[in-house]
Structures are given as structure tokens and as C-alpha cells.
C-alpha positions as a Python dict, from the first residue, in 0.01 Angstrom:
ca = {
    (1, 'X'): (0, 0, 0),
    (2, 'X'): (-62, -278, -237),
    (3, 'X'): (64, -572, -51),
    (4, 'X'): (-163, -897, 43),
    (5, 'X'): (-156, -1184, 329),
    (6, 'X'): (-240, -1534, 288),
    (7, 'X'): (-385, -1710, 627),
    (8, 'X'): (-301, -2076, 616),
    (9, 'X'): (-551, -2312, 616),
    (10, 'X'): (-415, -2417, 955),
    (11, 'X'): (-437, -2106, 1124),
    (12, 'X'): (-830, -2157, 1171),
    (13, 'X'): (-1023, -2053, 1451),
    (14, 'X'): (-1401, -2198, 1397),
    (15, 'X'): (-1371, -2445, 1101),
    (16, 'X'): (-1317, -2280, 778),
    (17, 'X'): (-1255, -1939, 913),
    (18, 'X'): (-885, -1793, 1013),
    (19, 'X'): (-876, -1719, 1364),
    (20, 'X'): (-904, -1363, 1462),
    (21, 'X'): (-577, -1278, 1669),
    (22, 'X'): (-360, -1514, 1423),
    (23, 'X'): (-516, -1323, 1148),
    (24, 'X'): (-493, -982, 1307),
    (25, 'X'): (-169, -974, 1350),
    (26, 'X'): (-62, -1052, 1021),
    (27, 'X'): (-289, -771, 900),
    (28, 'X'): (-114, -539, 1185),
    (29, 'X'): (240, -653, 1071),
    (30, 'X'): (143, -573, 664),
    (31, 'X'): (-8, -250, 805),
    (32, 'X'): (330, -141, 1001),
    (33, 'X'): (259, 3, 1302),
    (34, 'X'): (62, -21, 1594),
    (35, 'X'): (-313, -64, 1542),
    (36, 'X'): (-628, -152, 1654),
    (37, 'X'): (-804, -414, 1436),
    (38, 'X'): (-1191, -436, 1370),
    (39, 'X'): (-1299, -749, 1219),
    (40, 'X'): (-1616, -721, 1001),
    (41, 'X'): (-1651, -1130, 863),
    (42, 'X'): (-1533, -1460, 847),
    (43, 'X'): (-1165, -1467, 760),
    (44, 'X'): (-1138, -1680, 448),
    (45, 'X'): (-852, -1919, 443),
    (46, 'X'): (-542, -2007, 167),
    (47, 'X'): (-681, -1671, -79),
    (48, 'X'): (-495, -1361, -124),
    (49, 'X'): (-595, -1059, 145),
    (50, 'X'): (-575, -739, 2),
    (51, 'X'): (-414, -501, 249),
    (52, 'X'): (-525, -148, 99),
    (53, 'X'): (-536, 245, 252),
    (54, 'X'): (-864, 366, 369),
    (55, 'X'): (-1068, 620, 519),
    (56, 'X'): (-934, 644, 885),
    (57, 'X'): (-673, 355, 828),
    (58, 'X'): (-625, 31, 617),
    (59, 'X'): (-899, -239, 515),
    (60, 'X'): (-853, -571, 478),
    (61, 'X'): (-1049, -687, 139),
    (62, 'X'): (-1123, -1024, -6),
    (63, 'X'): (-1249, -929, -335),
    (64, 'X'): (-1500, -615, -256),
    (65, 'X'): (-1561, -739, 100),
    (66, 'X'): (-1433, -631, 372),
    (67, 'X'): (-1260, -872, 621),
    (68, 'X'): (-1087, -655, 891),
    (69, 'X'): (-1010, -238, 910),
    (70, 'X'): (-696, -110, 1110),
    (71, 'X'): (-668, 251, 1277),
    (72, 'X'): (-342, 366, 1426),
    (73, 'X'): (-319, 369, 1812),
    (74, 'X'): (-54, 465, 2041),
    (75, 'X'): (190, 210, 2187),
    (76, 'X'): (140, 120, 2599),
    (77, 'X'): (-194, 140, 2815),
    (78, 'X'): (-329, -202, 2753),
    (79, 'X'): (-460, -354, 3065),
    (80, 'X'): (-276, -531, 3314),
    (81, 'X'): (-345, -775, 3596),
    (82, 'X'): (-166, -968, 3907),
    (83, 'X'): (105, -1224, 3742),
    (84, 'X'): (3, -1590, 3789),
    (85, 'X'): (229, -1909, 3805),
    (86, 'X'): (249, -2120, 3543),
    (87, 'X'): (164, -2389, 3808),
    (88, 'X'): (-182, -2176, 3934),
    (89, 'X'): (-255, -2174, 3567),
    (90, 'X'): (-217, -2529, 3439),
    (91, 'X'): (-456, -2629, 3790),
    (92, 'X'): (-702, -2376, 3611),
    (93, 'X'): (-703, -2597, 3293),
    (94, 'X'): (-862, -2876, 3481),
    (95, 'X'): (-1174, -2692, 3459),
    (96, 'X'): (-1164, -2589, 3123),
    (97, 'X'): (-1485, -2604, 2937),
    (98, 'X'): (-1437, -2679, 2624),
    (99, 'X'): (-1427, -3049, 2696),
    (100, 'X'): (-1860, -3024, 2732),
    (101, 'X'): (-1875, -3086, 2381),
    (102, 'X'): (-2057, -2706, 2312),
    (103, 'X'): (-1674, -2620, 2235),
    (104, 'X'): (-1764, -2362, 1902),
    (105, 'X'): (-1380, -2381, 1804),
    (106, 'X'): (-1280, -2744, 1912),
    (107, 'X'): (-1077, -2768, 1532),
    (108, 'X'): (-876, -2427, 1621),
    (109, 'X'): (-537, -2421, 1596),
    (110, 'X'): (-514, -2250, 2016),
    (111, 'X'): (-751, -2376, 2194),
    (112, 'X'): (-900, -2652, 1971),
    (113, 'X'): (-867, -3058, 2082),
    (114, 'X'): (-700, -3167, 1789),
    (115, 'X'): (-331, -3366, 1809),
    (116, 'X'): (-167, -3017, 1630),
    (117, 'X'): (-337, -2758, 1919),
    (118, 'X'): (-148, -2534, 2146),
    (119, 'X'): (-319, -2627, 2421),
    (120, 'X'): (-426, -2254, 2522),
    (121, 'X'): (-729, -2429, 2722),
    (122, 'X'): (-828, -2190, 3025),
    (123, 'X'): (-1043, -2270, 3302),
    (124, 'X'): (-1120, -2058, 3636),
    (125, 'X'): (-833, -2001, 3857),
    (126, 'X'): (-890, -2064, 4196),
    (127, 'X'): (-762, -1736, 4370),
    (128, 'X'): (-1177, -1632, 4378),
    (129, 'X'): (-1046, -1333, 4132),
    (130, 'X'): (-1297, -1446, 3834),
    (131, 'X'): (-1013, -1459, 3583),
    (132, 'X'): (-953, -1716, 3371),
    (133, 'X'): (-583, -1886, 3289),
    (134, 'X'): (-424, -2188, 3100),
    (135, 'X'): (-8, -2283, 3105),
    (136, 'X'): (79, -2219, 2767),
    (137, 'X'): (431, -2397, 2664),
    (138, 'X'): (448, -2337, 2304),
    (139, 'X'): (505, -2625, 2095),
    (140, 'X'): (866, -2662, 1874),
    (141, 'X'): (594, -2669, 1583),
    (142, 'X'): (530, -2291, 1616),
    (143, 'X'): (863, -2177, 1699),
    (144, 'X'): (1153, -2091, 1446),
    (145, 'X'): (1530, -2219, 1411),
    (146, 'X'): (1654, -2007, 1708),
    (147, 'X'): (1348, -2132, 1915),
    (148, 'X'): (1161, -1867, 1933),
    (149, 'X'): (782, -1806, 1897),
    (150, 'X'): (626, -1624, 1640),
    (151, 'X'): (421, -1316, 1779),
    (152, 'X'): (137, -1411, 1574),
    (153, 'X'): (70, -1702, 1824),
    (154, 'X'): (78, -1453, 2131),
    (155, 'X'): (-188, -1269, 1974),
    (156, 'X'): (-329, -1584, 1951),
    (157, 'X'): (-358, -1714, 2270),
    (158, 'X'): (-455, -1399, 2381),
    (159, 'X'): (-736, -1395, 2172),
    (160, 'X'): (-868, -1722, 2301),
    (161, 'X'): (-833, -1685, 2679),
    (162, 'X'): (-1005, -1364, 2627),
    (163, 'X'): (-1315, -1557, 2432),
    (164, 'X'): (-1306, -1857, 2685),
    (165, 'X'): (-1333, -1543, 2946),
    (166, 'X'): (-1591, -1364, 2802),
    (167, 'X'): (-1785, -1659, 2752),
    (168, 'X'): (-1766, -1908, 3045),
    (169, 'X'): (-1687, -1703, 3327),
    (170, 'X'): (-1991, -1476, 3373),
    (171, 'X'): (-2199, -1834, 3488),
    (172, 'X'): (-2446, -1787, 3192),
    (173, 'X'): (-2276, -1942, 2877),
    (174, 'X'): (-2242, -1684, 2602),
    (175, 'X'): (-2168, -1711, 2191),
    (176, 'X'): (-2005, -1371, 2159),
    (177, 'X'): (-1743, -1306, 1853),
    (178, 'X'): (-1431, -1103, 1858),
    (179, 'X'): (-1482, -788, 1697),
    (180, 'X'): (-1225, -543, 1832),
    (181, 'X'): (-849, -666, 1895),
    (182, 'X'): (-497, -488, 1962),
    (183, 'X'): (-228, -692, 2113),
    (184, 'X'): (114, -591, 2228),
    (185, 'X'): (465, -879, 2286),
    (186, 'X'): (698, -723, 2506),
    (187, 'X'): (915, -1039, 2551),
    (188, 'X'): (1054, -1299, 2333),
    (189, 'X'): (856, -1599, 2353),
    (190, 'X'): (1035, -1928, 2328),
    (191, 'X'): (954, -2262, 2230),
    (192, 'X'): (929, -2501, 2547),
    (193, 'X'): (845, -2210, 2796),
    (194, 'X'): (654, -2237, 3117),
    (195, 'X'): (394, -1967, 3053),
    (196, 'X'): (79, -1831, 3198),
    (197, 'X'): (-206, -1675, 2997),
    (198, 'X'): (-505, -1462, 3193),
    (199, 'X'): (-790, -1386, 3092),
    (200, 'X'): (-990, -1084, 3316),
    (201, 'X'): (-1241, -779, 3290),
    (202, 'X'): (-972, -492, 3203),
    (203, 'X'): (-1248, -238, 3210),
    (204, 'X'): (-1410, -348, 3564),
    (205, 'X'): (-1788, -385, 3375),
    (206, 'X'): (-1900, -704, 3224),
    (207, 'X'): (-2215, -790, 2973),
    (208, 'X'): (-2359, -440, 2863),
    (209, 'X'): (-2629, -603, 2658),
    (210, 'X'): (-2444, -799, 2400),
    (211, 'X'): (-2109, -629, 2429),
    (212, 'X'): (-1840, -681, 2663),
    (213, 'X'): (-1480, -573, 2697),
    (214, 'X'): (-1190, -796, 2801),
    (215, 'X'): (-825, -875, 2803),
    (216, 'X'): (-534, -1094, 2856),
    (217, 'X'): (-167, -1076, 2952),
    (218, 'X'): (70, -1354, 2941),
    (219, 'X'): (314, -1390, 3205),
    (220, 'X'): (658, -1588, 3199),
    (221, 'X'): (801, -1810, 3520),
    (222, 'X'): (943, -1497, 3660),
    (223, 'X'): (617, -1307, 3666),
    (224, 'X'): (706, -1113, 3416),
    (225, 'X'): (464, -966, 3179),
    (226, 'X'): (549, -1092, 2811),
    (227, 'X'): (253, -961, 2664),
    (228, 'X'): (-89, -788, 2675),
    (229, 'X'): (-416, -764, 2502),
    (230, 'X'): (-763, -585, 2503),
    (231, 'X'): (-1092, -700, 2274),
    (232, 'X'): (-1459, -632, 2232),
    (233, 'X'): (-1664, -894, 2235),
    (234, 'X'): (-2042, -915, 2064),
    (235, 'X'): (-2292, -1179, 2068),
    (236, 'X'): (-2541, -1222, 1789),
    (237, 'X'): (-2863, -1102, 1775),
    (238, 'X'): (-3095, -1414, 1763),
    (239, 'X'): (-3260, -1480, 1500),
}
């Protein structure tokens, strides 16, 4: 393929590392087409990404390591849960958790508690469903001339409500890592919006060991679904 991708060095997730749906979906958009995107180690920041044909797919190579792998999947089928009002959602926020100061990510460009954040910052909604949600009105910042939001920042909200979810919700707090991703925007997203993001169990399961499964939809102020997501999440063996 021979092409490369360069992820700003404010497009980080945990400090110094590109975060994972930002990332992923400018390794999805050099790929092509649809994919599902493994990530195998920290994404370096502001160095040239190799985007190269492999065994089963594409890699994504700094140098001989390799950052992320793609495999084609077929459009549709991502999970999908009740719509929730923008209004339901930003209530949720007032019990986000990354305020306690254990916040892994509090520099990230989503969910982070910087003056440049998106303010993706879920907390439990209080419908007794167990998801999670944040209002998500996407800054001018990350928006283009005709106002409307780059996809790579859907993926990345999506990524983060799903983390927030994996990790807060299940009452024990958890340290897990994305390390399976595919995303899908059916809608344009514009700056200024009144958005919700959800966070829930797509597969029905929870923690199987250190894995768990989750995923995310955003919904608009009509209710309707503007995008969807699925992940795999895996915590670290302790050392």
C-alpha cells in the first residue's frame, strides 16, 4: 500500500500515547474499507506510521514494531441500545469519575480535564439500566469550515465511554486497555450539537477474567442513532 499516518501530538489518549479510536480510525481510513482494528502497543505520537499489507489484512508499523493490524469486516451488526436524551445524559456526567483523581487519561484529548477536552465525561445514567452516558456537543475546534465533525472524533468518544464503561460501572474499579475496536458514523456530526454518547454491555456478559466486551452508540436530539461501536477490553496481568 505504501502510504503512512501521522497522529498529532494532540490526539493523545494516556500522556504520550495517541488515543486508540482517534488513532484507529485514521489507520481504518488509510486502509479503505471497513475493518476491525487490533491494537498491539502504545501509539507513538508526531512519527510517520507505516500502513503496509499483511497476512490476514494491513499492519500498522513504527519501524519493525507493530502498532495496530486491520482485518476486513462486513458493514452493519454493531450493537445497539435504547436512545437517551441529551438531557438524561449530561445528568449522568454529574457522576462521572474521573474527577477522583485515579483518572489514567486526565491529559486526553475526549475525556481528559484539560481547557482543549471534548468533554466526553460519562457517568451512570439513572434509568437503573447500568449504562453509562455523557452529552457530547462537539467543540468548533474539531469541526471543519462547513461545521461539521470529523469522524475520527466519533470514534473517539466512542472509544472513551466504552473505557469509562468497562471500567467504572461493574462497582470494582478496573485498568483494562482497548485492544479490539470497529466503529461505524451513520450521521453527520456537527459542531455545536446536542448529543448523547452510551456506553453498555453489547454482548449481555461482563468481566470473563480479564476480558470484557463493550460498546457505544451516539444518539442525536431526535433519538436518532448517529453512530455505533463495539471493543474488547483487557486488563493487565499484575506484575
Amino acid at each position: 500500500m505504501g502510504s503512512s499516518i501521522v497522529i498529532p501530538a494532540w490526539a493523545q489518549g494516556r500522556v504520550g500515547r495517541g488515543q486508540g479510536g482517534f488513532a484507529a480510525y485514521r489507520f481504518a481510513s488509510a486502509v479503505g474499507e471497513p475493518v476491525v482494528v487490533s491494537l498491539r502497543a502504545p501509539i507513538p505520537l508526531e512519527v510517520a506510521l507505516d500502513v503496509v499489507p499483511a497476512e490476514g489484512g494491513w499492519e500498522l508499523r513504527h519501524g519493525a514494531a507493530t502498532i495496530m493490524q486491520a482485518a476486513a469486516r462486513r458493514p452493519g451488526g454493531l450493537p445497539r441500545t435504547d436512545p437517551v436524551a441529551a438531557a438524561d445524559a449530561a445528568a449522568a456526567m454529574a457522576g462521572f469519575p474521573g474527577t477522583d483523581g485515579e483518572h489514567e487519561a486526565s491529559g486526553c484529548f475526549s475525556c481528559g480535564l484539560g481547557e482543549r477536552t471534548m468533554r466526553v465525561w460519562p457517568g451512570l445514567l439513572a434509568d437503573g439500566t447500568g449504562r453509562t452516558a455523557t452529552r457530547w456537543s462537539p467543540p468548533a475546534w474539531v469541526g471543519g469550515s462547513d461545521g461539521r465533525v470529523d469522524d475520527a472524533m466519533a470514534w473517539t468518544a466512542l472509544d472513551c465511554v466504552q473505557g469509562f464503561f468497562v471500567n467504572f460501572s461493574a462497582g470494582t474499579r478496573r485498568n483494562s486497555v482497548t485492544v479490539r475496536f470497529e466503529a461505524e458514523v451513520h450521521r453527520p456530526i456537527v459542531v455545536g450539537g446536542e448529543y448523547a454518547v452510551v456506553g453498555f454491555d453489547g454482548e449481555g456478559g461482563g468481566w470473563e477474567g480479564r476480558k470484557r466486551m463493550a460498546a457505544a452508540n451516539i444518539f442525536d436530539a431526535e433519538g436518532r442513532l448517529v453512530a455505533s461501536a463495539a471493543s474488547l477490553w483487557v486488563e493487565p496481568r499484575s506484575e
